[in-house]
C-alpha positions as CSV (number, residue, x, y, z in Angstrom):
1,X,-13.2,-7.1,5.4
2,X,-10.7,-8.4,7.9
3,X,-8.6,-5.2,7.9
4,X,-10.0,-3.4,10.5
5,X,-10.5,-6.4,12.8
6,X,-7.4,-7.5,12.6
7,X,-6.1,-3.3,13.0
8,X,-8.5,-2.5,16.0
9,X,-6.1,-0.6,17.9
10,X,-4.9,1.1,15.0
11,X,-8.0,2.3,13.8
12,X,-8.2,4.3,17.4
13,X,-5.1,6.2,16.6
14,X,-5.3,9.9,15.4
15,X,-6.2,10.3,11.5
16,X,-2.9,12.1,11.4
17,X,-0.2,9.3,12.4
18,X,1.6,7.4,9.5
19,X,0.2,3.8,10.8
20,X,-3.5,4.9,10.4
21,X,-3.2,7.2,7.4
22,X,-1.4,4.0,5.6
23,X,-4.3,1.7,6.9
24,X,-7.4,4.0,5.8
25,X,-5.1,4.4,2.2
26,X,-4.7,0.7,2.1
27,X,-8.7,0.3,2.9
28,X,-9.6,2.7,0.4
29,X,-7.1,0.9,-2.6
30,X,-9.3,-2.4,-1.5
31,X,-12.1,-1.0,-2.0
32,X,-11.6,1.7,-5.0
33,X,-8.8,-0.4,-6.7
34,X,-9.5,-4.2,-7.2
35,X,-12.3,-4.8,-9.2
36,X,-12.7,-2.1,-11.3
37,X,-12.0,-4.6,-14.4
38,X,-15.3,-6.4,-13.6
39,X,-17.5,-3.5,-13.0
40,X,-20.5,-1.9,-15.0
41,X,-17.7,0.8,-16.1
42,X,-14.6,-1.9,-17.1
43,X,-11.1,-0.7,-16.7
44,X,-8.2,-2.6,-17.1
45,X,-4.4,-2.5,-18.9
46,X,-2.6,-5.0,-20.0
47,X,1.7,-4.9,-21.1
48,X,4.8,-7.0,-21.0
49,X,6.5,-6.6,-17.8
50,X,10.2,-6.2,-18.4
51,X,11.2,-6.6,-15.1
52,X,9.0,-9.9,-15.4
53,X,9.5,-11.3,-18.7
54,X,5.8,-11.6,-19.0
55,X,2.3,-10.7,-19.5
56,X,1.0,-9.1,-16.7
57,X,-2.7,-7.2,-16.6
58,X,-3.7,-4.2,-13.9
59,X,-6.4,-6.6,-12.3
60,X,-3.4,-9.3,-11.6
61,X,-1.6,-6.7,-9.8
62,X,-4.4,-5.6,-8.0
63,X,-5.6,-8.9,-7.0
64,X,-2.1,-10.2,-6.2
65,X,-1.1,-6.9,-4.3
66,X,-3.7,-5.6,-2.9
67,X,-6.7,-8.1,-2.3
68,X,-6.0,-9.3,1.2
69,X,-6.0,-9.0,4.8
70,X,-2.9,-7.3,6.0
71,X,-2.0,-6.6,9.8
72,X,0.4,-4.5,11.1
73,X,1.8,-6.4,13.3
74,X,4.9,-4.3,14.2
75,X,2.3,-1.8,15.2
76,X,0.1,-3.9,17.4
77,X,2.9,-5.5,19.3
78,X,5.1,-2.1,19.7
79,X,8.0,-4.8,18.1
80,X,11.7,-3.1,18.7
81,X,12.4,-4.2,15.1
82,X,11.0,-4.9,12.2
83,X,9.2,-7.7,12.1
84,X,8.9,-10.5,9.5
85,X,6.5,-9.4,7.6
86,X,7.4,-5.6,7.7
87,X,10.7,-6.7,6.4
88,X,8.8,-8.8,3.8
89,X,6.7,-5.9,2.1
90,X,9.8,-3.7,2.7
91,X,11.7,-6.1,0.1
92,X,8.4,-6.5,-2.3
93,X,8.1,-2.4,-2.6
94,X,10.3,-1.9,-5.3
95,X,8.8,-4.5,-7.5
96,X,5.4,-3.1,-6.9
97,X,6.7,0.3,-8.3
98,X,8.3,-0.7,-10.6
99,X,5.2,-3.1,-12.3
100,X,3.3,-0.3,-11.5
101,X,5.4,2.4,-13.0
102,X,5.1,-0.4,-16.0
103,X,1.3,-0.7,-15.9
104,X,1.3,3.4,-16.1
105,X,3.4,3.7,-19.3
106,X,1.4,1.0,-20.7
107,X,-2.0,2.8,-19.5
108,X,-0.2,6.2,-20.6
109,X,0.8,4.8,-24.4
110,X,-2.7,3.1,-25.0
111,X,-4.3,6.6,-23.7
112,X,-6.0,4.8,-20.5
113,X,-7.1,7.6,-19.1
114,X,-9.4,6.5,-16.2
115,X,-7.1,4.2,-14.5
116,X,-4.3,6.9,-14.3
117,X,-5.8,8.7,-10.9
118,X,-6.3,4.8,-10.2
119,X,-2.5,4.2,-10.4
120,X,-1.5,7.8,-8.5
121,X,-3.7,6.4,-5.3
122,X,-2.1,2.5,-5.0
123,X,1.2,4.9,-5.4
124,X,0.4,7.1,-2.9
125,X,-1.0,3.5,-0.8
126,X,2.6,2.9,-1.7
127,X,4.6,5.3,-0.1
128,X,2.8,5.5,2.9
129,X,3.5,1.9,3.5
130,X,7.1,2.1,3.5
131,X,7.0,4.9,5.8
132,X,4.7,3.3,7.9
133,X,7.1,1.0,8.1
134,X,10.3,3.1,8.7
135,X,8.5,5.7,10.9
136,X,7.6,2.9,13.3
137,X,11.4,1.6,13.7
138,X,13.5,4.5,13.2
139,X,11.6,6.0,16.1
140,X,14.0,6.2,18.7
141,X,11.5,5.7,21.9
142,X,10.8,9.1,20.4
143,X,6.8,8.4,20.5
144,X,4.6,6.2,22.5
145,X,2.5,3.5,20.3
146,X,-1.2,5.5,19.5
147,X,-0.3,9.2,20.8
148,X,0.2,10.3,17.3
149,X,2.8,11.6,15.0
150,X,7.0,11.2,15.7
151,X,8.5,14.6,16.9
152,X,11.5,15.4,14.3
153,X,14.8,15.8,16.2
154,X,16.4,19.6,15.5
């Protein structure tokens, strides 16, 4: 897995800071959550995305949204803004949810059971993205890159 070679100095930060506890979450959706239709214990949901206008499947959003080698760039470089690609997964979010939310309802009607805590940890993968993201550039100079978690102002 590329993920932590391409997040070294990530990695070295404190568990508790939002860009590490987003990169362990991410790591452990890779690992825990793509897959899990092809192993000895199959599990999988199909439905008809309405936000899509198609057939979509829990292993094509796994595969498509979680099944590759992300860096956090912003991070590394200590960027002043957002970059490119934080601004790109910032503006694929709410689709994710929202197939997501999809994939639940479908898992929930069918009475999917197993891939339900599945679903709550690519959500909670979720959220800490975004405020990896956000934490990172509303900052204010408030926190130097690595020393761990952005002091709230009072």
């Amino acid at each position: 897995m590329h993920v932590r070679k391409l997040n070294r100095k990530i990695l070295k930060f404190p568990e508790s800071h939002i860009a590490r506890r987003f990169l362990d979450a991410f790591i452990g959706c890779r690992r825990d959550c793509v897959g899990i239709e092809a192993c000895d214990d199959p599990i999988d949901q199909t439905w008809f995305s309405a936000i899509e206008a198609k057939q979509w499947s829990y292993a094509a959003f796994a595969y498509k949204f979680l099944s590759f080698d992300i860096e956090l760039d912003g991070w590394q470089s200590d960027a002043p803004e957002q970059t490119e690609s934080e601004r790109f997964f910032l503006a694929q979010l709410p689709r994710m949810r929202e197939l997501l939310r999809e994939c639940e309802m479908a898992a929930a009607a069918d009475d999917n059971r197993p891939l339900m805590p599945v679903i709550a940890k690519v959500r909670r993968m979720l959220d800490l993205w975004e405020q990896c993201i956000l934490e990172r550039t509303e900052r204010d100079g408030r926190e130097e890159c690595g020393k761990g978690v952005t002091e709230s102002e009072p």
